[in-house]
C-alpha positions, 0 to 999 in steps of 0.5 A: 910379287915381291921379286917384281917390286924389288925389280921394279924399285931397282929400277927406279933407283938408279939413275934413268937416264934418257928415259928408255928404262922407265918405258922398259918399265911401264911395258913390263907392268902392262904385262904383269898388270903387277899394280892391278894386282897389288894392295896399296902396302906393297905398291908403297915403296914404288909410289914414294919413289915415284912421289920423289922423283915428280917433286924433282925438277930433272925427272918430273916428267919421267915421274908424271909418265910414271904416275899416269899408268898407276893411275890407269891400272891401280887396284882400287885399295890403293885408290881408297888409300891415294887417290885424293893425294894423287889428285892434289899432286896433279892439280899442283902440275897444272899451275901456271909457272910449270911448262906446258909438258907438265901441266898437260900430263897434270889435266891427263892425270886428273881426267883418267883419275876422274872416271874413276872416283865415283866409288871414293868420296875422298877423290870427289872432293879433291875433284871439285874442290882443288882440280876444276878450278885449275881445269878452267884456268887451263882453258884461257891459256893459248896453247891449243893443245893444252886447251885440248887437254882441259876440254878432255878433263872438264869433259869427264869431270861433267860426265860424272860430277856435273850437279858438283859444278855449278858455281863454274859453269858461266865461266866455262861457257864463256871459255867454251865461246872463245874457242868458236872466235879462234882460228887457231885451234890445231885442227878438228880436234878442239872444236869437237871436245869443246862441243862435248863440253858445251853439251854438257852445260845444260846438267851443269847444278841441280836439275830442281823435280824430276829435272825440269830446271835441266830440261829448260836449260837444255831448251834455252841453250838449244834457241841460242846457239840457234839464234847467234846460227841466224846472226851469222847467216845475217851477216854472211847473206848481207846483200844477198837475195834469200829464198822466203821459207815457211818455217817461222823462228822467234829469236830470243836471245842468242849466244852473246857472240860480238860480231865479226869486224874486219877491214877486208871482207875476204878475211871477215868472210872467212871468220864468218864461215869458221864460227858457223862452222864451230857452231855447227859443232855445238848444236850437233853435240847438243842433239846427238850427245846422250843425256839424262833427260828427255830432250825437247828438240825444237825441230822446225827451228832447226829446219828453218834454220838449215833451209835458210843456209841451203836456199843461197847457192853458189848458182844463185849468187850469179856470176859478178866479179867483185872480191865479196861474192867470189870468195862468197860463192867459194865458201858456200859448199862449206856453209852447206856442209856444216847445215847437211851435218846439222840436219843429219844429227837430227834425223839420228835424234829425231827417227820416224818424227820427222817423216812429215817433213819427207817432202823437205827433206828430199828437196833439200837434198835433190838441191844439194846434188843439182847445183854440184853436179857441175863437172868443170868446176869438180873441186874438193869442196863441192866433192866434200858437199856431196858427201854430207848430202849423202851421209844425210840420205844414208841416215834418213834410210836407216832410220824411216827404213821402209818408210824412207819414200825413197822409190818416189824420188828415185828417178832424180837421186840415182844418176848422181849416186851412178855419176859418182860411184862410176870411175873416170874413163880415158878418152879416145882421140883418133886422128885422121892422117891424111896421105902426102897428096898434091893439093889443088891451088886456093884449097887449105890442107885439111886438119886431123879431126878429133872425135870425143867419147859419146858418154860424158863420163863424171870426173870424182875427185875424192875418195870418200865421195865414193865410198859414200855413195857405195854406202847409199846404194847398199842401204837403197837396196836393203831399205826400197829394192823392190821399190824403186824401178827394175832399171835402175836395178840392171843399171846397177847389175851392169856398173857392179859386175864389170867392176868387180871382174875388173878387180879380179882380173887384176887390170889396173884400177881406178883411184877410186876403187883401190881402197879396200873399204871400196871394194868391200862396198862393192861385194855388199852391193852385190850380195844385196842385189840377190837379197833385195832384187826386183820382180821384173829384173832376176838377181845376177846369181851365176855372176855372182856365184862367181865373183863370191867364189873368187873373193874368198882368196882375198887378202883382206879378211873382211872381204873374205867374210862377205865373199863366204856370207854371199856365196851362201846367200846365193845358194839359198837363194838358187836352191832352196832347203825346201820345196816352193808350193808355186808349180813350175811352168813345164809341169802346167804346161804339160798337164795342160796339153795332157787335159787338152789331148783328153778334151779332144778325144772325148769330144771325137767319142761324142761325135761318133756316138752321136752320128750312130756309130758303134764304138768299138775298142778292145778292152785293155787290161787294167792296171795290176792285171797285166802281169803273171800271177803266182801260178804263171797264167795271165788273166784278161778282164773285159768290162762291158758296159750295161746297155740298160736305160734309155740314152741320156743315162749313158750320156751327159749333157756337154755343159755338166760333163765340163763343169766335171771335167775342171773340178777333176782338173783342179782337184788334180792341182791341189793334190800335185801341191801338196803331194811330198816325197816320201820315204822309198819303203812307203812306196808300196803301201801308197800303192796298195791304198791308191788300188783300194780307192780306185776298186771303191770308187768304180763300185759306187760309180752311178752307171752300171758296169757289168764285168766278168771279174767276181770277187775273188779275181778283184782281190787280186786285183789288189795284190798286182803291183802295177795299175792301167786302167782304160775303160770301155764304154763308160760315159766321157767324165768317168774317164777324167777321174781324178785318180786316173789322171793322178795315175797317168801323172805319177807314171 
């Protein structure tokens, strides 16, 4: 460890030139994690030369680059012994007179520095004493980026020390709302941090017993940002018929936002849409953020607020030609998203709760996707409306699950998940050419005819539409398969299969199936189908044990996890490990055409009996005797029936010998249920126990049979490996024993 310091002071000592020496530097802690491993007495003689270069004007950057890994990787002695000291020379970075460079890598210290400093109280109150104010003033300077940075340090300070912030925390609201009015903000990144920050206000102070005052705070701070949500919908609907709702909001107050001033009204438009946009923002973060207290979420307020926005579409504005109202019906699909995002986070906050508004929720959302189906006016921000709407569907399914009621909206739902997941086709235009022919005078030259496609294929123009709409049919399927219609399942079968064959055939694909994450979706899709499929519609498992074994020599791996899962799936699914208890139909059909056959004859015995025939039959040889014994002679049994008793005691009457005849043949299918295969060497003992039951139950058989074999030849009767049985003159239901037919069964 020494021999590192002293190579790392060499380096640090000699002049660093354009900077490339310390990255060579800061790589080789990485990897050695020397400052991890280090106490605070050997990494001295680096922080001092460090502490002298940051105090420098020419290497006070390279010196704060350097500051900022120790920060990272310190031990934790060194922390206790300079953690404060740290923080106060950040703080000092971030006065205004130094560049936006330094004071950036100033807030970076202090916000790496603050998720550290809860073991060392030293460094909590050189947070809360010198480092927040400095944050703050950071946030009134115009520069979006260091904005960024003072959202990301207040962030992690609130994270941890929010109970230390209450003399500040009206002045960071106040920053926090300026932001909304900027359109200047560099992009998504700064409204999203500034609304974790706002999130955040509400556990600003102390909370009071068992933190009511936080949980009052967080409810008032909910209605306002709701409120000021109504201002600006007010303002943007000015002349605007609106749909009634019967969701009710008492307005309290609001965020104390001034309202929107232009000259133009395209330009004041636009601002008005930004702010409900970063407002949108504010509200997500509240609901979604997680909290130490138990969130009271003003549902119906949220509802009525989204259903409000969602009842003005771009369709109902009808089509006048004034300025406002074009440039209105071009900001709708944007006002939309922001409310779908609004609804989604609280589905996510909100679960199982909100399934008594199941019928909203779905109309809201069949609305969506009615008025930008429109495939001439196909434009990003229709295609990026319908995304939200179906990240909202896809959060409302994996959150009610089987309660999600999807199977009952369908029929509506799915031909726009089809619409958008199907890739464009090329039309075909034939041209009929006619031949050189000499024309009539007074007739016109015919023109070539074109002849447009029957299927009026969608136009999608966004990737992520797509992807989006792949995501909701898997959960469709794992969440309602075999609810929804058998179908919609074939519709499905059919558009997946031939696009995955496409794939792996190399053809040229669609724009939107390129993508890796696409064709992912497309293989879980599948793997689904067998999983969840329909009663009435069987899984693809011969085209899907095909395109699994296929996509195993994929390039990308995830792909290849999914096609090895699926192959899987489809052989458990195919073959099970263990037997079904359900009979095959080939079995019942054949016992049933055996019982039938047996019916039949017995009823040509009755007849024949009946008319005052003899019956004559040569006894055949039961079973086990047929075969040579141990002295090679081969016995003959002739049973032959008494011909005591008068006729009904060797006939039954036809309605009690059926009633035998079907317990005989249920008994059957009970036994055929439950009979397993066993083990090859317990073979003979079945047997022998099988011989035993027959001798037994001929013996305790009601007529009397009077046979020529004693019991010496019954015994060996036991020992014969092979059983026929066929009797001769015994009544029809003894001859539909149950161990006859088992027998004939079995052979």
């Amino acid at each position: 460890m020494e021999r590192e310091v002293e190579s790392s002071l060499s380096v640090l000592n000699n002049p660093w030139g354009d900077g490339a020496s310390i990255k060579c530097l800061i790589d080789t802690w990485k990897r050695s994690q020397l400052l991890s491993r280090a106490d605070h007495n050997t990494v001295q003689p680096i922080l001092t030369a460090i502490n002298k270069a940051v105090a420098s004007q020419n290497d006070k950057l390279n010196g704060l680059r350097l500051m900022v890994q120790i920060a990272k990787d310190a031990s934790d002695s060194c922390l206790a012994e300079n953690g404060a000291a740290f923080i106060q020379q950040a703080s000092r970075c971030c006065d205004k007179h130094n560049n936006l460079n330094v004071r950036s890598y100033g807030l970076l210290i202090i916000q790496i520095l603050s998720k550290r400093a809860d073991k060392f109280p030293n460094m909590i109150k050189a947070i809360t004493g010198s480092a927040v104010p400095q944050v703050v003033d950071c946030l009134n300077e115009p520069s979006p980026n260091l904005k960024l940075h003072a959202c990301h340090a207040l962030s992690s300070i609130f994270n941890s020390f929010s109970s230390s912030c209450g003399s500040i925390k009206a002045n960071v609201e106040k920053r926090l709302l300026e932001i909304v009015d900027n359109l200047n903000t560099g992009g998504k990144g700064l409204p999203m941090v500034a609304a974790n920050c706002f999130a955040s206000l509400p556990l600003i102070g102390g909370g009071g017993v068992a933190q009511q005052g936080h949980q009052a705070a967080f409810v008032q701070l909910q209605k306002k940002t709701i409120g000021s949500m109504h201002l600006e919908l007010d303002a943007l609907y000015e002349g605007v018929q609106e749909l009634p709702t019967s969701f009710q909001f008492n307005a309290i107050g609001d965020l104390g936002l001034l309202p929107v001033k232009a000259v133009q009204p395209s330009v004041r438009l636009h601002k008005i849409e930004k702010r409900i946009k970063y407002l949108s923002y504010y509200l997500n973060a509240l609901l979604i953020r997680p909290m130490t207290i138990q969130k009271s979420v003003l549902v119906q307020d949220i509802l009525g607020l989204v259903c409000r926005a969602l009842g003005v579409t771009s369709t109902s504005l009808g089509t006048g030609e004034l300025l406002e109202m074009q440039v209105l019906r071009d900001l709708i699909p944007a006002v939309h998203s922001s409310f779908l995002s609004i609804l989604t986070a609280l589905i996510s906050v909100s679960g199982t709760n909100l399934l008594i508004y199941q019928e909203t929720f779905y109309q809201l959302l069949k609305n969506s996707l009615a008025w930008t189906q429109n495939k001439q006016q196909n434009v990003p921000s229709t295609g990026c409306l319908r995304k939200y709407a179906y990240d909202c569907l896809d959060s409302w399914l994996n959150e009610m699950k089987g309660a999600s009621g999807f199977e009952s909206y369908a029929d509506a739902i799915m031909p726009h998940l089809l619409n958008d997941i199907t890739p464009e086709k090329v039309a075909v235009v034939l041209k009929v050419v006619n031949k050189a022919t000499k024309r009539k005078k007074g007739r016109a030259p015919a023109k070539p005819s074109i002849f447009q496609p029957a299927i009026d294929v969608p136009k999608v123009v966004e990737k992520s539409l797509c992807k989006a709409a792949l995501e909701v049919v898997n959960s469709i399927l794992v969440v309602a398969g075999n609810l929804i219609k058998s179908s919609h399942h074939k519709t499905l079968q059919t558009l997946v299969v031939g696009l995955l064959i496409d794939i792996q055939r190399g053809q040229d694909l669609h724009n939107l199936y390129k993508p890796m994450d696409c064709q992912l979706l497309l293989y879980e899709i599948l793997q689904s189908m067998i999983l969840f499929s329909h009663p009435l519609c069987p899984p693809p498992t011969i085209y899907a044990t095909m395109l699994f074994s296929a996509g195993q020599s994929n390039q990308n791996k995830k792909i290849k996890r999914v096609c090895q899962q699926g192959l899987q799936v489809t052989h458990r699914v195919s073959f099970p490990v263990y037997p079904s208890i359900v009979m095959e139909s080939e079995v019942l059909e054949d016992l049933k055409d055996h019982v039938m056959a047996q019916r039949e004859v017995d009823e040509d015995d009755e007849e024949s009996v009946a008319s005052g025939e003899p019956e004559q039959e040569d006894a055949e040889v039961p079973d086990g005797i047929g075969g040579e014994s141990e002295t090679g002679n081969i016995k003959e049994v002739e049973l032959e029936s008494s011909a005591e008793g008068p006729d009904t005691k060797n006939f039954q009457d036809k309605e009690t010998c059926r009633e035998k005849e079907e317990d005989s043949d249920l008994e059957v299918l009970e036994e055929i249920q439950v009979t397993t295969v066993e083990d090859a060497a317990s073979d003979d003992n079945d047997l022998e126990e099988e011989q035993e039951e027959i001798v037994e139950e001929a013996k305790e058989k009601k007529p009397v049979v009077q046979s020529s074999v004693d019991l010496e030849e019954i015994e060996l009767l036991d020992e014969q490996p092979a059983i026929k049985k066929k009797k001769v003159n015994e009544p029809d239901c003894f001859k539909n024993d149950v161990a006859t037919m088992l027998a004939d069964f079995i052979e």
